[in-house]
N, C-alpha and C positions, 0 to 999 in steps of 0.2 A: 504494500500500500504506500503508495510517492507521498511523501508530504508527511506523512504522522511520525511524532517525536518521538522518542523510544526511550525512555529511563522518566526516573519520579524528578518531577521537581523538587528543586532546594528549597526551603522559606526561607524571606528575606531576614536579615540577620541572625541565621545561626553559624555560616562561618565564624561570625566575630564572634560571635559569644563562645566558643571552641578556642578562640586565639584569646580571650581574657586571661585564663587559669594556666594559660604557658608565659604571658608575659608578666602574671604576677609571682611566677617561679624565678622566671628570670630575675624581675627586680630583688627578690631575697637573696639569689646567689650574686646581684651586683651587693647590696649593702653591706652584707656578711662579708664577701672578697674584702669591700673598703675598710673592714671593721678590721680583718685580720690584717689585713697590709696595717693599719696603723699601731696595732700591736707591736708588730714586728720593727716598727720604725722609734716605737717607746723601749725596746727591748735595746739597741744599739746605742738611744740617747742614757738607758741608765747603765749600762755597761761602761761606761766612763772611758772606751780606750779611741772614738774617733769613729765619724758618721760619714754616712754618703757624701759627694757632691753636695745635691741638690739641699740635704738636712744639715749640712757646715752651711749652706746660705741661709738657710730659714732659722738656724741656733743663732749668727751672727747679726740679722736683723731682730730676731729677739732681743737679743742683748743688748744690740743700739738703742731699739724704740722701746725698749719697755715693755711690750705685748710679750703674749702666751707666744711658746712654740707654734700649739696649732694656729693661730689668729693670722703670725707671718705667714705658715705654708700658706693660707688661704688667699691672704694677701699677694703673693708669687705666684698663687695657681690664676688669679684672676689676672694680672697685667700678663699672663703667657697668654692666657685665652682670648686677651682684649690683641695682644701681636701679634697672633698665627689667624685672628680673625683678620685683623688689619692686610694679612697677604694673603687671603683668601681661601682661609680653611673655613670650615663651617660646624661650628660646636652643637654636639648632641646630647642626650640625656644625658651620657655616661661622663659626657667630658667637665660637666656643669657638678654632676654628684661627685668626683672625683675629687674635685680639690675643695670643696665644701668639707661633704661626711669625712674626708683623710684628715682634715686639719682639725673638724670635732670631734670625732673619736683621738685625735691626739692628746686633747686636752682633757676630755672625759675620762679618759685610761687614767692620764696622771692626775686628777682631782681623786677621783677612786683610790688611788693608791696601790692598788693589788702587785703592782710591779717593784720591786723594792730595789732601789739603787744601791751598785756594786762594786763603786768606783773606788771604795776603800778594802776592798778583798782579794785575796790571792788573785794573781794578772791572770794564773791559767782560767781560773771562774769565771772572771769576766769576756777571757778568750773564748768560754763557751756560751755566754749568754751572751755575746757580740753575733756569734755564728747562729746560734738558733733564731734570735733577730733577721738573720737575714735569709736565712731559711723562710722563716712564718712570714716573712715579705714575700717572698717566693710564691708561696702559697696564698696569699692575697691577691698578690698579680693575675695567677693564672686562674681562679676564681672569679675576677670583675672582667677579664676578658672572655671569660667561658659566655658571661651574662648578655654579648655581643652588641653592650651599645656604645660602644664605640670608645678610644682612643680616650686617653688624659690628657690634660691639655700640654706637661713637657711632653709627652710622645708625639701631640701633634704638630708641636713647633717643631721638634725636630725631624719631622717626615714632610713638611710644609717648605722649611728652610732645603730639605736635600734637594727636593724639587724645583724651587727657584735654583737655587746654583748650580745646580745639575753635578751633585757632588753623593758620592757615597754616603749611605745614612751611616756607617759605622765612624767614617772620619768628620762628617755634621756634628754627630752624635759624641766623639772623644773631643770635637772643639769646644760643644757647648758645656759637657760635664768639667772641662778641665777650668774654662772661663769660672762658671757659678763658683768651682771649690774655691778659686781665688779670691774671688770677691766674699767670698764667705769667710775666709780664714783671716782675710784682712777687716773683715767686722770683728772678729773676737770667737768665730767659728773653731769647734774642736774638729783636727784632722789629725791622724794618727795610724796607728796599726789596724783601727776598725776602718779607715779609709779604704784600705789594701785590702781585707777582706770584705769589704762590700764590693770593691771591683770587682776581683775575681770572685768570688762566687755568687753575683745575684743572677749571672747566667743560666750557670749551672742549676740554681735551686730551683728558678723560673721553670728551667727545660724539663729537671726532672717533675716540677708538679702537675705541668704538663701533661705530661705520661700519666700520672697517676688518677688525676680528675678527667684525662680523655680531653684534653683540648687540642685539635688539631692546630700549629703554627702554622699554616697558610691560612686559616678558618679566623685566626686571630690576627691576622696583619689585615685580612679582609672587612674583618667588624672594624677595625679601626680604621680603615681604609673610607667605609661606608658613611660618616657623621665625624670628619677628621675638626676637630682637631684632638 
């Protein structure tokens, strides 16, 4: 018979209502990633032996202006979002919650207390709560990128800047981390042996949590790729 359709119709909005209960999954494995990344960023700052990059700028503007840790990262995540907007990145849910919830969970963690500083204890102690710090960043990262909305906003200035200069994102990416530390360390930022092992291993802990939580790396440069910045 020509003409007659052949399958039941859909009604109108049950797609969506199908796609609700997966994006409200998602949004708990973004906040939880953000919760644990800042964990992990409390875990390095009491470990007393020297912080990322990015956290020698935010300890150092703390210290200049008087503000919380988290109040500067927040502060920093927004003038990166306002310049990678300014060169034509376009910020998403993820990139907006990123430097928000990371910088209020920073301050929430250390008002609570539960994390106790260790900077007056055996070095090898705090050589392990340096490392597990950057492990459970690890595992924050690859948690808010599971969540797929998209890139923080240092990840998207520096996929925004590789772009404009048509430069390698790892050599973008070692220009802009080694700038911040300086400018950090010349505020009154801690740099240290925690310096060195957040280089080298936020990779590694990143890749292996990867593996562990099933987040595909092309799937994750893609989400961030998706709502840059």
């Amino acid at each position: 018979m020509a003409g007659v359709a052949v399958g039941r119709a859909v009604p109108a909005g049950v797609g969506q209502g199908r796609r609700w209960p997966a994006i409200a999954r998602r949004l708990v494995v973004l906040v939880g990633g953000l919760f644990v990344f800042a964990l992990g960023i409390v875990l390095t700052v009491r470990s007393g032996l020297g912080l990322g990059p990015w956290d020698v700028l935010h300890q150092g503007l703390a210290h200049r202006l008087g503000v919380s840790f988290g109040l500067a990262s927040i502060g920093v995540g927004l003038v990166i979002l306002l310049m990678a907007w300014a060169l034509g990145a376009r910020p998403g849910v993820g990139t907006v919650a990123n430097f928000i919830l990371v910088g209020s969970f920073i301050d929430l963690i250390g008002w609570l207390g539960f994390v106790p500083a260790v900077g007056d204890r055996p070095w090898l102690l705090r050589l392990a709560v340096d490392a597990l710090g950057v492990a459970v960043v690890g595992i924050g990262s690859a948690l808010y990128i599971k969540a797929a909305f998209g890139a923080g906003p240092r990840d998207g200035l520096m996929l925004t800047l590789s772009r404009r200069v048509g430069g390698r994102v790892a050599v973008v990416r070692a220009a802009i981390e080694l700038t911040v530390l300086a400018i950090g360390f010349l505020l009154g930022g801690t740099a240290g042996l925690g310096t060195l092992v957040f280089a080298l291993g936020i990779g590694p802990a990143v890749s292996l949590a990867f593996r562990v939580f099933r987040v595909r790396e092309a799937g994750g440069r893609e989400a961030g790729r998706r709502s840059q910045v």
